[in-house]
N, C-alpha and C positions, 0 to 999 in steps of 0.2 A: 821742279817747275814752281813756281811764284803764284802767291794767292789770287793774284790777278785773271791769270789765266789759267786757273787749273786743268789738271786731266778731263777728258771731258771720256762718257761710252760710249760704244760702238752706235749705238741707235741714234742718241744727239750730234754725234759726227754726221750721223748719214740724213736729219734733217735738217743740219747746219748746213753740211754742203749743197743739200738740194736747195736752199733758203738763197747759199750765195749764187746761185746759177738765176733764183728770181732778182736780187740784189747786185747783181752785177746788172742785170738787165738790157745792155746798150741794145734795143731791139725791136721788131713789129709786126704788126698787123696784114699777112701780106705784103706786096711789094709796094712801096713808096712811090704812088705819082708823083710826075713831075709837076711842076706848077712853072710859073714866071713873074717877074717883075709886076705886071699889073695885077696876078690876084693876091701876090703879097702885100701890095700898096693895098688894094681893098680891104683886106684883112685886118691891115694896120690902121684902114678908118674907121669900118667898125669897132675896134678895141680903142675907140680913143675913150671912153668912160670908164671903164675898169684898168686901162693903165693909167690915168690919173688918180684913179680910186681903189686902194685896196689896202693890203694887211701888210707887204713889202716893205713900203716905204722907199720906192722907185715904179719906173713904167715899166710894171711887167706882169702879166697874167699865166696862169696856171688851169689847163686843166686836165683831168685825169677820166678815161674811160673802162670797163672790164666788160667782156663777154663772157663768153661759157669760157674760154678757154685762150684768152687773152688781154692783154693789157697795156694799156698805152697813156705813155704822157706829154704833154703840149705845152712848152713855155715860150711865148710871144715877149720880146723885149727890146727897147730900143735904149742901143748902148752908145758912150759917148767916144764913139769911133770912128775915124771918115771911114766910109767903105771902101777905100784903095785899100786903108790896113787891114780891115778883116778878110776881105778878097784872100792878100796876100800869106794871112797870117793860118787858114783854114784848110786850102787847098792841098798844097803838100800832105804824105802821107806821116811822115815821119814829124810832121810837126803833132798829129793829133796822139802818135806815143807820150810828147813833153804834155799835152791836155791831159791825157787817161791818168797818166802817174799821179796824177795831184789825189785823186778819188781815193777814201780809208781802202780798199778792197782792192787795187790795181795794184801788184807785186812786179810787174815789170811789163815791157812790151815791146817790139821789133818788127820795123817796116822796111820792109823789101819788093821791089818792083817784081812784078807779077806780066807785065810785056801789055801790049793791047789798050795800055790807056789806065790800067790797072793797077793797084799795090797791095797786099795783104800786108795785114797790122796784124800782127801776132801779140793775142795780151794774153798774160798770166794774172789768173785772181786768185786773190786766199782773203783769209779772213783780216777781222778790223786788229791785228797788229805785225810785231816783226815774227817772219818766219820764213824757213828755207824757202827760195825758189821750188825748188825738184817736188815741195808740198804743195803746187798752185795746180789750180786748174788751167787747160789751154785751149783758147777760142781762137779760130783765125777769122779775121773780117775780111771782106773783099775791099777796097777803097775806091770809088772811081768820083772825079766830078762826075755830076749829074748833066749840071748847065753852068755856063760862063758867060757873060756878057758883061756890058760896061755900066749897067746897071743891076746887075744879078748873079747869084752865083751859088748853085746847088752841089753840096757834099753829102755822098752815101756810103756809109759802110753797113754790110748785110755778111752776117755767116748764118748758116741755115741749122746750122746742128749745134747746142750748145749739153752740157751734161746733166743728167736725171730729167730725162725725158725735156728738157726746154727745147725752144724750134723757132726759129724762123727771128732771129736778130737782128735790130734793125734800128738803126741812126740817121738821122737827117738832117742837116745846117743848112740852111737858106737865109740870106742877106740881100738887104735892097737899099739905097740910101736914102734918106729922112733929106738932108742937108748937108752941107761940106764935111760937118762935124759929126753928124749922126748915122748910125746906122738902125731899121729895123730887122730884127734877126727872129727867125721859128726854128727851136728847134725841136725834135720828136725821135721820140725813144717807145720800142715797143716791144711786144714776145711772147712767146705762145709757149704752155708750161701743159706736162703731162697729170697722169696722175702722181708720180712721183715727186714732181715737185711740186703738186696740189699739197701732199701731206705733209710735205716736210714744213709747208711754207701754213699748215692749219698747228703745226707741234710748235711753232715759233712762237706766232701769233697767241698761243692759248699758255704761253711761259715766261721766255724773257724779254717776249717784245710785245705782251698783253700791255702796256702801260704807253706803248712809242706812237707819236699820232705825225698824221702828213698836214695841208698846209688848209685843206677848204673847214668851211665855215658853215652853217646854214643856223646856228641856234647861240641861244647864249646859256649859261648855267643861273644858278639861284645867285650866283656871286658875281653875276656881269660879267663873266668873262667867256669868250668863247669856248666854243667844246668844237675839239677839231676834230675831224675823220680820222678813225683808226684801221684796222683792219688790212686788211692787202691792197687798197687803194692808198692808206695810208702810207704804206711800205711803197707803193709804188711812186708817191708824190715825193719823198722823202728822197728817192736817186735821181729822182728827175731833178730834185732841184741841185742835187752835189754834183751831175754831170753837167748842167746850165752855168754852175759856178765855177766848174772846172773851165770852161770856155769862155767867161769873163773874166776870169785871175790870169790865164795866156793874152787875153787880151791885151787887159791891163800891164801885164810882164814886157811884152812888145817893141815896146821902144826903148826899152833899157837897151843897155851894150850886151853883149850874145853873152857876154860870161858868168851876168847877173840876173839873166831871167831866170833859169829857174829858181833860185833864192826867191826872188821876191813874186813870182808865182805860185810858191808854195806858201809865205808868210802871209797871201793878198786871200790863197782860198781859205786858209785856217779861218782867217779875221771876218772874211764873209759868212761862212757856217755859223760863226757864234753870231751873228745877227738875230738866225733866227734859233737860236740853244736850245729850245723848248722839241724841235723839231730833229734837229742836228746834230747835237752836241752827244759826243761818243768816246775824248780823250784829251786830255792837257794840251798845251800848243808843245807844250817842250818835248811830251812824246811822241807828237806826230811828227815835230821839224826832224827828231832824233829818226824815228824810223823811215822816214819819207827822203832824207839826203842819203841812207845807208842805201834804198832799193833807186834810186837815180843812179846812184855810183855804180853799186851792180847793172844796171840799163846801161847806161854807156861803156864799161867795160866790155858786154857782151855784144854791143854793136861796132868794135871796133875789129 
């Protein structure tokens, strides 16, 4: 095994993987109301100061909440997409297998109809590089649209059981359109974590991820620069935004020819994550496109 990745023991395996069950995270806070077009519109007027004003460097807002025993994150953004495309590009279930992949932690995934209006997305996660399939963890999501209309369109996926103690999974895409060309999008990831993944995720936090910070702000340091939030909000703004970017790099990918999205959906999220490096930044572009075209290749083989 390679310096990179050395052996790791028994005990940091067992708070790594509890860590990736928080970091995988697709998940929430109880069950996801449904909402509609007009309180998205309102939502989207309200934010109209902080998406023209913030640390991005595009319109889009961030925020992160924790209870005793939950966590959730909320990014509002309005992308440069008619909303026919994102309608189209969202709803299928086996489209959001080609989203998840893009994610360091998403090892493969398989969507199969479920009868009733339904599909489970079966993803497998591991850790941030290449490693056997039969090593990932396995979560199945239920997939249903929410709501559909010709100005709206609500996507959920919800599994209730995830590993070391996590509960209650939970994803949400809502879309309404801005203009011909725009769309405004919410999306929301949330999860409910035991004691076991409480610890694993306090062994992290107090070792190799003591130093990793998420995206808010509230102060500046003696050197003018922000001091961002660390900590498990930290960790938790830090997936909220790889799985928001995931869902703008398929965006973006879209209108290529079918043969070239995923290339250049994978090339779109790498280049996005380094925007913001400070927060993001995890591996070379060359070893992620290396391990990220190996576990697609594996994905569509076992979907055949």
């Amino acid at each position: 095994m390679n310096d990179k990745h050395p052996r790791t023991s028994p005990a940091i395996r067992f708070w790594a993987r509890g860590l990736l069950a928080l970091c995988l995270g697709i998940a929430g806070l109880g069950a996801v109301q449904a909402q509609d077009a007009a309180a998205l519109k309102a939502r989207y007027a309200a934010l109209q100061d902080k998406l023209a004003n913030n640390q991005f460097g595009r319109p889009l807002n961030l925020e992160s909440t924790q209870t005793s025993g939950d966590l959730k994150g909320d990014i509002y953004s309005v992308v440069e997409y008619p909303f026919a495309t994102v309608d189209e590009a969202i709803k299928p279930a086996d489209h959001w297998c080609d989203i998840l992949i893009l994610h360091l932690n998403v090892k493969g995934c398989k969507a199969t109809s479920s009868g009733a209006g339904t599909s489970t997305v079966a993803v497998a996660a591991g850790r941030k590089f290449d490693q056997p399939i039969e090593d990932a963890y396995k979560l199945d999501f239920v997939h249903r649209v929410g709501k559909s209309a010709p100005d709206y369109v609500q996507v959920l996926l919800n599994a209730d059981e995830g590993p070391f103690g996590t509960k209650n999974y939970r994803i949400q895409l809502q879309a309404t359109p801005i203009d011909a060309h725009k769309t405004f999008i919410h999306m929301s990831y949330s999860y409910g974590y035991g004691m076991a993944a409480k610890m694993a995720t306090q062994a992290y936090l107090a070792t190799v991820g003591s130093q990793k910070v998420g995206f808010t702000s509230s102060e500046r340091g003696a050197d003018g620069k922000p001091v961002y939030i660390g900590g498990v909000l930290g960790l938790l703004e830090r997936n909220t935004m790889r799985y928001y970017l995931a869902i703008d790099s398929y965006l973006a990918s879209y209108s290529a020819p079918a043969a070239e999205r995923t290339e250049k959906a994978l090339q779109t999220w790498y280049d996005a994550t380094e925007r913001y490096a400070t927060q993001l930044h995890e591996m070379e572009k060359s070893e992620y496109m290396e391990m990220k075209r190996k576990e697609v290749a594996r994905q569509r083989a076992a979907a055949k």
